[in-house]
MIGU-995253 format. One line per field, with one value per atom (N, C-alpha, C): residue in three letters; atom name; x, y, z. Coordinates in steps of 0.1 Angstrom, whole numbers, plus 5000, padded with zeros to 4 digits. Each point is the difference from the previous one (the first is absolute). Layout:
BEGIN
r <- [Ala,...]
a <- [CA,...]
xx <- [X,...]
yy <- [Y,...]
zz <- [Z,...]
//
This chain:
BEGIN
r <- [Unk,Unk,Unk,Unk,Unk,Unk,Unk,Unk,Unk,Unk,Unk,Unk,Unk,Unk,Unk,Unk,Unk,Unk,Unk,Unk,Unk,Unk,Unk,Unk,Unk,Unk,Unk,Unk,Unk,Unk,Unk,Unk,Unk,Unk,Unk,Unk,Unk,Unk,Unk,Unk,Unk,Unk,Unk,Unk,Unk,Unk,Unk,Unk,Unk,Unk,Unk,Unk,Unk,Unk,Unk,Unk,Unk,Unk,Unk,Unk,Unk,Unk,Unk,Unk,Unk,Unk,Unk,Unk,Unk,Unk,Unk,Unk,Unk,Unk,Unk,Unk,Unk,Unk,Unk,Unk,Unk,Unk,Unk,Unk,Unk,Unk,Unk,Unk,Unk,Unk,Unk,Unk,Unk,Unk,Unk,Unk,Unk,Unk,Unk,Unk,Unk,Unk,Unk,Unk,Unk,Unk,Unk,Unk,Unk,Unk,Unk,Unk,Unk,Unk,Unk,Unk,Unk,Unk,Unk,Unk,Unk,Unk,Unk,Unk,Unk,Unk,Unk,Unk,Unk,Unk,Unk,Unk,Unk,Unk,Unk,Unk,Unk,Unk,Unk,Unk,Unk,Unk,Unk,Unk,Unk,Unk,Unk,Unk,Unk,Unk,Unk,Unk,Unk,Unk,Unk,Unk,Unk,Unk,Unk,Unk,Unk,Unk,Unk,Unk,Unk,Unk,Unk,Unk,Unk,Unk,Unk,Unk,Unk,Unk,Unk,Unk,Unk,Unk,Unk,Unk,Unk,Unk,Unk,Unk,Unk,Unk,Unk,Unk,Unk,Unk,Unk,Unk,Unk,Unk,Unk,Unk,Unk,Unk,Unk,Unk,Unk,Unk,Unk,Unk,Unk,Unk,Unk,Unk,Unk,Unk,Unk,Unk,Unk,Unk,Unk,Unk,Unk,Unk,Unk,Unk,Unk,Unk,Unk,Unk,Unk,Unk,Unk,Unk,Unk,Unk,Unk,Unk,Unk,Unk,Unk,Unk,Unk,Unk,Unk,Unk,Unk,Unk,Unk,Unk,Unk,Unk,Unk,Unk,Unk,Unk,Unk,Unk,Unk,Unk,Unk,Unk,Unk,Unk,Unk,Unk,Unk,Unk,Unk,Unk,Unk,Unk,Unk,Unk,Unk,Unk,Unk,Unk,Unk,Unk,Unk,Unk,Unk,Unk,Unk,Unk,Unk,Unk,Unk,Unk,Unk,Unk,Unk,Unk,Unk,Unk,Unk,Unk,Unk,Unk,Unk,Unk,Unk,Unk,Unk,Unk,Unk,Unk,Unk,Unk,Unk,Unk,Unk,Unk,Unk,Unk,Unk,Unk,Unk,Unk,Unk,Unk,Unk,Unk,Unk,Unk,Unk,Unk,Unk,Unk,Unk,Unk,Unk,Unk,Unk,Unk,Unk,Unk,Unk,Unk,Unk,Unk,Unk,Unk,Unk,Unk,Unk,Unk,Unk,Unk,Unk,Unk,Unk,Unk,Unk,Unk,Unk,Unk,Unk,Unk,Unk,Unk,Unk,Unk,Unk,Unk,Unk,Unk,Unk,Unk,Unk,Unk,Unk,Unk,Unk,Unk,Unk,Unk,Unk,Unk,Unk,Unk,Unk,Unk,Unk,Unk,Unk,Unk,Unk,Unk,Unk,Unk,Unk,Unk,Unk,Unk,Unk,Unk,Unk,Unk,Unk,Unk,Unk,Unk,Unk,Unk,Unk,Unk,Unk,Unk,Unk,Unk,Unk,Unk,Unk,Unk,Unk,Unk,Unk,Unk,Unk,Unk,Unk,Unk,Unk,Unk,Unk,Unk,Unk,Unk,Unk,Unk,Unk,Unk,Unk,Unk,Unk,Unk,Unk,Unk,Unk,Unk,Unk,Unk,Unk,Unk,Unk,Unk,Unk,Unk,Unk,Unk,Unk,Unk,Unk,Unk,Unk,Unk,Unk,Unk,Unk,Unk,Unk,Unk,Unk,Unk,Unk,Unk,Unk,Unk,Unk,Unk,Unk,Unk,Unk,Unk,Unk,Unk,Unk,Unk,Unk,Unk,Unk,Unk,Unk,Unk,Unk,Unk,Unk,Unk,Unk,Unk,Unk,Unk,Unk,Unk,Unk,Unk,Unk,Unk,Unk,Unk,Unk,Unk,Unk,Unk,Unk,Unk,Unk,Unk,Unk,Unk,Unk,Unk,Unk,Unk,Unk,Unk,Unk,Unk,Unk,Unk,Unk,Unk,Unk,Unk,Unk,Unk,Unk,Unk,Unk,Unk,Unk,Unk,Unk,Unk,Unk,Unk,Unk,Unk,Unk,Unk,Unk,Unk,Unk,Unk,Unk,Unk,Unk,Unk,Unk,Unk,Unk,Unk,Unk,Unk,Unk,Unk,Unk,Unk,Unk,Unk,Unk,Unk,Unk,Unk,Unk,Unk,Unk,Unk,Unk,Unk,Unk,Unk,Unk,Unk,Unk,Unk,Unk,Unk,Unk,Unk,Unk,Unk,Unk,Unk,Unk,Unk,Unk,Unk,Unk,Unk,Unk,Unk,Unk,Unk,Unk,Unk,Unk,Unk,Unk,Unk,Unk,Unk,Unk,Unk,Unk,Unk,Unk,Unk,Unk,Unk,Unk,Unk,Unk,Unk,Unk,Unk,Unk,Unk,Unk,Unk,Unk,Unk,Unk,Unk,Unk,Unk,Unk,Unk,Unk,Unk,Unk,Unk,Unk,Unk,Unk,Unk,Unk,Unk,Unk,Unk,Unk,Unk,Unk,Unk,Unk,Unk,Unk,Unk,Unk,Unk,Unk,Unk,Unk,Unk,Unk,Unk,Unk,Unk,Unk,Unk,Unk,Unk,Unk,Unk,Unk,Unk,Unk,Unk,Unk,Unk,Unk,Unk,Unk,Unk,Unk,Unk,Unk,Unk,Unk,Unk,Unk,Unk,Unk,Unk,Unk,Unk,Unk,Unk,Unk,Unk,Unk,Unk,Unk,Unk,Unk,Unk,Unk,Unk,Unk,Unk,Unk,Unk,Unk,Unk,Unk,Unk,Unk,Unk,Unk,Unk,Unk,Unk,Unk,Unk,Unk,Unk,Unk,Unk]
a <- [N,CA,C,N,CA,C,N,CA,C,N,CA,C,N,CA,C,N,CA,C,N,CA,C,N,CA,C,N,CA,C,N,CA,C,N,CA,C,N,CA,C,N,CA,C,N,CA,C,N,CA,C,N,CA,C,N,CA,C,N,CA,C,N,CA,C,N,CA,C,N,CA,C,N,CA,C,N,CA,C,N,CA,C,N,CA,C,N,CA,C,N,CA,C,N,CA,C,N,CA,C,N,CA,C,N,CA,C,N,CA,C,N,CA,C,N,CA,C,N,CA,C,N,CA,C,N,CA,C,N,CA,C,N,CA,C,N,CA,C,N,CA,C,N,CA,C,N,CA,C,N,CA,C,N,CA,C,N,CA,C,N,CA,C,N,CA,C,N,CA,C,N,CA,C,N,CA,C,N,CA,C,N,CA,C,N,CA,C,N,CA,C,N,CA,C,N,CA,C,N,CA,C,N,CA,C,N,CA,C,N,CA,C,N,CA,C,N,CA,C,N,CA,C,N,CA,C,N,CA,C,N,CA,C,N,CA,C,N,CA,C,N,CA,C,N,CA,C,N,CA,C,N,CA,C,N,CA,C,N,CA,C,N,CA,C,N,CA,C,N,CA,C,N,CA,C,N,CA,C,N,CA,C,N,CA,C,N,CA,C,N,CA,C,N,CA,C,N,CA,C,N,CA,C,N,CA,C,N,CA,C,N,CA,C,N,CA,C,N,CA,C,N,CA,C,N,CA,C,N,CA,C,N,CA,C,N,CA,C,N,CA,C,N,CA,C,N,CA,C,N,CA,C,N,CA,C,N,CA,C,N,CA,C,N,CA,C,N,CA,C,N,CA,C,N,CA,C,N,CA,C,N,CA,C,N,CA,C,N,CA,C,N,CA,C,N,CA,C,N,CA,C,N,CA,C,N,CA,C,N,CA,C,N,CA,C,N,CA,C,N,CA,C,N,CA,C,N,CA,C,N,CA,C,N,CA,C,N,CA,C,N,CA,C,N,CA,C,N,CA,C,N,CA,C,N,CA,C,N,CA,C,N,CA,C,N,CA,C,N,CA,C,N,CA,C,N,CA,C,N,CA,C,N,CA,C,N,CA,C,N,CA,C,N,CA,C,N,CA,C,N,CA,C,N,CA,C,N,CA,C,N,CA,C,N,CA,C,N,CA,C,N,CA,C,N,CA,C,N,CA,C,N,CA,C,N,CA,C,N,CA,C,N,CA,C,N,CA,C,N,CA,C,N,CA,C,N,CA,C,N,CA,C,N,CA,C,N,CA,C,N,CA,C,N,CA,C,N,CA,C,N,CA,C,N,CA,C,N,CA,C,N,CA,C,N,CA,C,N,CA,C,N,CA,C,N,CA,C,N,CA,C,N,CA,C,N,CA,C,N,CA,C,N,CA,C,N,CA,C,N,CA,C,N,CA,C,N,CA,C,N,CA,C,N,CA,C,N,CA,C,N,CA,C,N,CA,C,N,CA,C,N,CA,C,N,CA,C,N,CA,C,N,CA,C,N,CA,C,N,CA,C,N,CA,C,N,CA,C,N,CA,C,N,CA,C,N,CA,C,N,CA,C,N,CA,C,N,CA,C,N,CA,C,N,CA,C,N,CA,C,N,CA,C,N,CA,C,N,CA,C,N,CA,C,N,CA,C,N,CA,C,N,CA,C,N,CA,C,N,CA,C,N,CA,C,N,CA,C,N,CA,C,N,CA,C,N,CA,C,N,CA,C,N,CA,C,N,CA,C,N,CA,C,N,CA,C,N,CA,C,N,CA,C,N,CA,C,N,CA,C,N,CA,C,N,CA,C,N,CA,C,N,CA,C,N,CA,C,N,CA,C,N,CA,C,N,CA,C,N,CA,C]
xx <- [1431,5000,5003,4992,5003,5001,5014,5003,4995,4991,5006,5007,5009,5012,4993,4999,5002,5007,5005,5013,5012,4995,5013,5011,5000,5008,5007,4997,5010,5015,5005,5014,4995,4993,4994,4995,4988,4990,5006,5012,5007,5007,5006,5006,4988,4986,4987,5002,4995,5000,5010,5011,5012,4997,4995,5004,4987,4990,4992,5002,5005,5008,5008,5007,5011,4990,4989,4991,4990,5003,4991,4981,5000,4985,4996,4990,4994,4998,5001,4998,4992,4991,4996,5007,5003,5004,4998,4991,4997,5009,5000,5012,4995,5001,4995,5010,4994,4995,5022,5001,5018,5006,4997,5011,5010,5011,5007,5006,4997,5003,5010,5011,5010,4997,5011,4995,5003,5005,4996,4988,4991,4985,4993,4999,4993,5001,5009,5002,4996,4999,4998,4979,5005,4983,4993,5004,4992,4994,5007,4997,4987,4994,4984,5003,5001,5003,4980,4998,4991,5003,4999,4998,4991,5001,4992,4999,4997,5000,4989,5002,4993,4989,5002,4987,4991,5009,4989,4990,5000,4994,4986,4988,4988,4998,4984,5000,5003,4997,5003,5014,5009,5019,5003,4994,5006,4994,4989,4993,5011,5006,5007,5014,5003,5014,5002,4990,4997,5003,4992,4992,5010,5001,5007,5008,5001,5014,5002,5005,5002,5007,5012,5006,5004,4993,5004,5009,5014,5012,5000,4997,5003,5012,5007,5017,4997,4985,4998,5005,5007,5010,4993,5006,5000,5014,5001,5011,5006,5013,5007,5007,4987,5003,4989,4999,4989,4982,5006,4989,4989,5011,4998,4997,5005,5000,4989,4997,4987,4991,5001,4986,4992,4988,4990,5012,4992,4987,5010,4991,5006,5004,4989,4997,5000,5009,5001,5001,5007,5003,4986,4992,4990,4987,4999,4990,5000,5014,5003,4992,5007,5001,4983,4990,4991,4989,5007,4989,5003,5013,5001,4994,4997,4990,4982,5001,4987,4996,5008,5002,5000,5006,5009,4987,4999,4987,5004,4990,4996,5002,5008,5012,4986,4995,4997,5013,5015,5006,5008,5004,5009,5002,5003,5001,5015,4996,5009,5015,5011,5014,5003,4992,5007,5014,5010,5014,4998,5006,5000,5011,5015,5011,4999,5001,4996,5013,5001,5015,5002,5013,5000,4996,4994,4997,4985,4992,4985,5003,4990,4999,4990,5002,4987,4996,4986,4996,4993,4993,4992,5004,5008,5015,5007,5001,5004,5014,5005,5009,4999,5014,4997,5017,4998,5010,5005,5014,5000,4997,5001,4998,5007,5010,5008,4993,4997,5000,4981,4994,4986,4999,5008,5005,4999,5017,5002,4989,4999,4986,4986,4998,4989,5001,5016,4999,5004,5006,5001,4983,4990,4984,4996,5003,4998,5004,5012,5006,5005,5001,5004,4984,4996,4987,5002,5013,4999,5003,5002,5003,4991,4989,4987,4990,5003,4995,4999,5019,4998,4997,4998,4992,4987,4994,4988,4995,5007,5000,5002,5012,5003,4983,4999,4989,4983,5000,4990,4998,5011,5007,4989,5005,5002,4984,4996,4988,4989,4997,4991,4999,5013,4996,5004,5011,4996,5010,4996,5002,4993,4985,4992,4990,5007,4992,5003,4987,5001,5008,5004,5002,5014,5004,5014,5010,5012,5008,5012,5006,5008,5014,5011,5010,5008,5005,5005,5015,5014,5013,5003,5011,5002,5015,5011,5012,5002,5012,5009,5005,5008,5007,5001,4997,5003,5016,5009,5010,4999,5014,5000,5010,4994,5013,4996,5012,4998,4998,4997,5000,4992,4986,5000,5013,4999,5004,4991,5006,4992,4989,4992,4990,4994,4992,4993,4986,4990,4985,4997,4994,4994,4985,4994,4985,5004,5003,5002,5013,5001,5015,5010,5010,5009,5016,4993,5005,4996,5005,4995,4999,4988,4998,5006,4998,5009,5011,5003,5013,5011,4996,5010,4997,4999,4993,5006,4997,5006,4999,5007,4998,4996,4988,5000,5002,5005,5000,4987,4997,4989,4999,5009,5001,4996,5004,4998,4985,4990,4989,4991,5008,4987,5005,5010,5004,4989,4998,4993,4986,5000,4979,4994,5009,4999,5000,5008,4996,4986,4994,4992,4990,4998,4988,5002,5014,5001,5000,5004,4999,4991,4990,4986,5005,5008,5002,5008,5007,5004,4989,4993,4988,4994,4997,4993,5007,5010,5002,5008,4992,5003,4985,4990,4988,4990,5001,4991,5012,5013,5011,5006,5009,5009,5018,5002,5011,5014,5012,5009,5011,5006,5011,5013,5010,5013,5016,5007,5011,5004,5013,5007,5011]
yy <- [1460,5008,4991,5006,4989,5012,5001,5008,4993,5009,4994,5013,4991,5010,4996,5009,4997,5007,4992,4997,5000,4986,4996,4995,4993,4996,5009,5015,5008,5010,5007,5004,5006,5004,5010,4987,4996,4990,4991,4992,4990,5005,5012,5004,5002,5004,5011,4981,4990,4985,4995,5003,4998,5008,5014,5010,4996,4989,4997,4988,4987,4987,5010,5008,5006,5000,5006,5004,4988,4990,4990,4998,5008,5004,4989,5000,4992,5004,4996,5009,4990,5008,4994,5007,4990,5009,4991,5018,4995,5000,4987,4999,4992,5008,4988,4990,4989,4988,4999,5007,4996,5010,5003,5009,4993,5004,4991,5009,4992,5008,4992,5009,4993,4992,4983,4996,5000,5010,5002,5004,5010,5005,4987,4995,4991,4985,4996,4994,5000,5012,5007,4996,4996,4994,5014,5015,5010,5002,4998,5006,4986,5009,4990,5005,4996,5004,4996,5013,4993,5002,4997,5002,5002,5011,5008,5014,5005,5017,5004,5010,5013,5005,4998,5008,4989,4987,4989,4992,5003,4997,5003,4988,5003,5003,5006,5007,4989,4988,4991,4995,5000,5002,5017,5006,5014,5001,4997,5000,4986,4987,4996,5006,5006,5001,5014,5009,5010,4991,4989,4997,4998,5010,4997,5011,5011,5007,5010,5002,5016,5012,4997,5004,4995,5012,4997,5007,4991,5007,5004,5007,5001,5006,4987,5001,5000,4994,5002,5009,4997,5006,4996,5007,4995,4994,4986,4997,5013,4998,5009,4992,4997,4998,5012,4990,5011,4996,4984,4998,5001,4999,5006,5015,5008,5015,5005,4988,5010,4989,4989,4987,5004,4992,4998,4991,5004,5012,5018,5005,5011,5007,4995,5005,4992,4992,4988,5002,5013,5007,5001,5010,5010,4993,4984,4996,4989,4992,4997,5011,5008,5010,5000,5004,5009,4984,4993,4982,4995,5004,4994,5014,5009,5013,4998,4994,4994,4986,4997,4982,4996,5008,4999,4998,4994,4997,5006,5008,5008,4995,5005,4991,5012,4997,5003,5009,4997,5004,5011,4998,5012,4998,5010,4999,4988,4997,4992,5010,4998,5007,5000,5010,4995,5009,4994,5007,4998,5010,5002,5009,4990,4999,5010,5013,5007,5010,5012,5005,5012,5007,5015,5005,4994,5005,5004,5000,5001,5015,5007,5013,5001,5003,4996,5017,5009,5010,5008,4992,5002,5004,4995,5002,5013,5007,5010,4998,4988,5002,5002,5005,5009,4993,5004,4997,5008,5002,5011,4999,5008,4999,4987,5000,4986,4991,4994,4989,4999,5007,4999,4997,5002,4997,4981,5003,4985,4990,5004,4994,4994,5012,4999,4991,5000,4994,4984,4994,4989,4993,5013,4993,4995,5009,4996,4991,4994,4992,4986,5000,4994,4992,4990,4995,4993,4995,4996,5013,5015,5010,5002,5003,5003,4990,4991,4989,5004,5003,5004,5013,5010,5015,4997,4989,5001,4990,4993,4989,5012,5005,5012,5006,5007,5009,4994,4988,4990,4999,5001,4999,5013,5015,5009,5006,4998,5008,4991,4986,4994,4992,4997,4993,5009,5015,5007,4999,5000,5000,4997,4997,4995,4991,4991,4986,4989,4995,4994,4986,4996,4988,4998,5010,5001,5009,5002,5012,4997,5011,4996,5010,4996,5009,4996,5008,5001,5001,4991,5001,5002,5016,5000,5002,4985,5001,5008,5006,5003,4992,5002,4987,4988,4989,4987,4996,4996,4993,4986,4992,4990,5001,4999,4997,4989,4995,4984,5003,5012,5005,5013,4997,5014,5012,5011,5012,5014,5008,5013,5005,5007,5002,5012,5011,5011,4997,5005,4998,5014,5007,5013,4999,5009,5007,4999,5008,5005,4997,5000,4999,5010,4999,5014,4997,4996,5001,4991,5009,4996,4983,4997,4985,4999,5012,5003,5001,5008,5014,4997,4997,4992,4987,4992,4984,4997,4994,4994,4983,4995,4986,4995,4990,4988,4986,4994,4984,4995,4987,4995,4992,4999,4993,5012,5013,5012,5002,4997,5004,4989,4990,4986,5000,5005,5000,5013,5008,5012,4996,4991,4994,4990,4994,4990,5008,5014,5007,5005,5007,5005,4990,4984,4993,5000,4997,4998,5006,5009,5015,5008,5001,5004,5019,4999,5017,5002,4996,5001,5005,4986,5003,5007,5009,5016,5010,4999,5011,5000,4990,4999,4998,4996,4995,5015,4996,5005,5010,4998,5007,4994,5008,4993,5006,4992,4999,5001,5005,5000,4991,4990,4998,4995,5006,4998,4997,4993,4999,5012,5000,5012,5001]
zz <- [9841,4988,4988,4990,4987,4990,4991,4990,4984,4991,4989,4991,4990,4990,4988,4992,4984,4994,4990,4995,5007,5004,5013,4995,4982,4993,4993,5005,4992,5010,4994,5003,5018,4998,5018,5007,4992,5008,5008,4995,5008,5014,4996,5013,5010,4996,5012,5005,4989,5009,5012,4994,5007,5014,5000,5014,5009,4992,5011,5008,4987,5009,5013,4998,5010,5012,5001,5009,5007,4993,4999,5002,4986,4997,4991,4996,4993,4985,4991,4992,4986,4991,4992,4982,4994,4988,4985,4990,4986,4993,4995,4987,4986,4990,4988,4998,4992,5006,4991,4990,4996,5005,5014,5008,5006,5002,5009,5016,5009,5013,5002,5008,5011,5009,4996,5009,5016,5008,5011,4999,4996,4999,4995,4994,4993,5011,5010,5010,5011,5003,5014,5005,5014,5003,5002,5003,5003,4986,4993,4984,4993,4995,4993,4984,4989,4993,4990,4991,4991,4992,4988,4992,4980,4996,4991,4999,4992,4995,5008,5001,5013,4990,4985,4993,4993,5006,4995,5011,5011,5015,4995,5001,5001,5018,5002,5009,5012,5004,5007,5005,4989,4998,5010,4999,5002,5012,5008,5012,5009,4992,5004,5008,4991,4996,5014,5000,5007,5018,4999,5013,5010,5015,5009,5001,4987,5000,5007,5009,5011,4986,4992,4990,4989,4989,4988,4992,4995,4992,4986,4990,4985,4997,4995,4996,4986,4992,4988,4995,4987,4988,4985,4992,4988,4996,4995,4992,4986,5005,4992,4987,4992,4988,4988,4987,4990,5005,5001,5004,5014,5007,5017,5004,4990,5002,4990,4984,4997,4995,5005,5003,5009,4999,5013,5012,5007,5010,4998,4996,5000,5013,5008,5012,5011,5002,5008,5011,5006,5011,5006,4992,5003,5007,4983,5005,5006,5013,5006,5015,5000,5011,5001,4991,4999,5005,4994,5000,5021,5000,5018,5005,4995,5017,4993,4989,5002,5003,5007,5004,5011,5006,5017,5009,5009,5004,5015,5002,5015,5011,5005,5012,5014,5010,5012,5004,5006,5006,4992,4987,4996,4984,4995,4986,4994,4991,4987,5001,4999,4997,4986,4993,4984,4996,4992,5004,4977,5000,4985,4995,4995,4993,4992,4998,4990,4994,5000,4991,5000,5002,5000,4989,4988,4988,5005,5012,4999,5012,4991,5010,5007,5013,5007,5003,4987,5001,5011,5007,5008,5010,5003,5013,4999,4988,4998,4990,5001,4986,4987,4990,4993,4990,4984,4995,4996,4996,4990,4985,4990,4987,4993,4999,4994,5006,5016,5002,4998,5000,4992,4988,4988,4987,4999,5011,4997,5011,5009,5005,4995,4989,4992,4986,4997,4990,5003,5011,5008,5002,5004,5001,4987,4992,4989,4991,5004,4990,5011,5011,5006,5009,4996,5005,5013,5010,5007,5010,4996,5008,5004,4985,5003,5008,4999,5014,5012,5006,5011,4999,4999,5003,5001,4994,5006,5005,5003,5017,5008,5002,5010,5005,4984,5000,5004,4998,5008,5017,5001,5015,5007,4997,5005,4995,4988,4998,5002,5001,5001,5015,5002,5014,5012,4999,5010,5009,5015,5010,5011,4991,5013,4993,4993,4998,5012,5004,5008,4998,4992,4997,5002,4989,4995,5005,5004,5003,4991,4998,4987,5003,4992,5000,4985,4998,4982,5004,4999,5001,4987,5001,4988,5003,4991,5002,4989,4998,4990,4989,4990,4998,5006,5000,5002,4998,5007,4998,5010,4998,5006,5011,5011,5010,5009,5006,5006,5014,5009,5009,5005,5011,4998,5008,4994,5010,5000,5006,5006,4986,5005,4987,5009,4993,5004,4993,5006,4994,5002,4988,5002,4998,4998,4999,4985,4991,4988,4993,4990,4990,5011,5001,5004,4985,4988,4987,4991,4988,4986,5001,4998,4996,4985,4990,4988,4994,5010,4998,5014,5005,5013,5008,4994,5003,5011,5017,5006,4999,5008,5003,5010,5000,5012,4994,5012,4999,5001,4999,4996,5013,5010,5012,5008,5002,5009,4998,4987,4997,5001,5006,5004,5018,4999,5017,5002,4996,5004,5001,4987,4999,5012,5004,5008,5013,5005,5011,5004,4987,4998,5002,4995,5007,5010,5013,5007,5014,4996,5010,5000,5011,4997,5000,5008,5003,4984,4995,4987,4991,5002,4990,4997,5017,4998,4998,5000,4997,4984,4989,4986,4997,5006,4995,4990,4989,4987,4994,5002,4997,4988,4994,4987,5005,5005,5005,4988,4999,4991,5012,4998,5004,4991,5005,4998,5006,4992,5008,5002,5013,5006,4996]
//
């Protein structure tokens, strides 16, 4: 098995790296070129490091970068700065996500694992969820004003309305933590179907270790897999 992560140089990405050294997988990971990785990650002989931007890959780099991979991780974020949150790539999530399910090259034996870092702020409609008035408000005014939100809603929404459930290529699953915090440890965590609270109005928390311990299950446990595959998963600490 050979994993790759992007954005392996950020607050999640290094721990999903870390939970696969644990496993001793292989793994390949994008990092621009003034990133700086840990050096245990950056040391380690399973780990291949490339690097360059995910939206600057001509088609040759990106059919590279692809080649060999059973699973693909997007830990992609936007930097939480002015420029990070309303610079290009607007869409760096989206057209990351949307550029690897027209990239992935047609495996004989079984589809690509694409795993997509995504947030209890994205409502997944189709499924049957639903908001109430306030959190439609602030929802709506977060798409609006907030360009790296509106990223991921429609990475999410990429996921679910264009590639499905039965693209041959790709199989996909959307992790949506809660709050992010830091803990040096994972512990107990619950994964639902749906919110079971306000992403708004009553925020829970996950660690960023519990939600790369959980992504690294999910490539690795086939029975896991199915029973999350073309799902948008909420998880949280307990």
């Amino acid at each position: 098995m050979r994993v790759l992560v992007l954005g392996a140089s950020g607050a999640t990405g290094k721990h999903v790296v870390r939970q696969f050294i644990k496993r001793q997988i292989h793994i390949r990971i994008l990092i621009r070129k003034s990133a700086v990785v840990p050096n245990d990650v950056q040391e380690h002989p399973l780990v291949e490091i490339v690097k360059g931007n995910i939206n600057e890959l001509n088609d040759a780099e990106m059919n590279q970068l692809l080649r060999d991979c059973d699973v693909i991780i997007s830990c992609l974020g936007h930097n939480l700065t002015l420029k990070g949150m309303f610079g290009k790539p607007r869409y760096l999530v989206f057209d990351a996500i949307k550029r690897i399910c027209e990239t992935v090259p047609k495996r004989a034996d079984k589809r690509v694992k694409l795993i997509l870092m995504s947030t209890t702020g994205y409502t997944n409609t189709l499924s049957g969820e639903t908001n109430s008035p306030g959190e439609k408000i602030i929802l709506s005014l977060l798409k609006l004003l907030l360009p790296p939100h509106r990223d991921n809603v429609k990475a999410a929404n990429y996921l679910i309305t264009q590639i499905g459930n039965d693209d041959e290529n790709v199989g996909w699953i959307a992790v949506r933590p809660d709050t992010l915090v830091n803990h040096e440890e994972e512990s107990p965590y619950e994964v639902c179907e749906s919110p079971v609270r306000s992403p708004i109005f009553n925020a829970g928390k996950t660690s960023r270790i519990n939600v790369s311990y959980f992504m690294a299950e999910l490539a690795t446990d086939d029975k896991l897999w199915k029973r999350w595959e073309f799902k948008t998963p909420v998880i949280y600490n307990k």
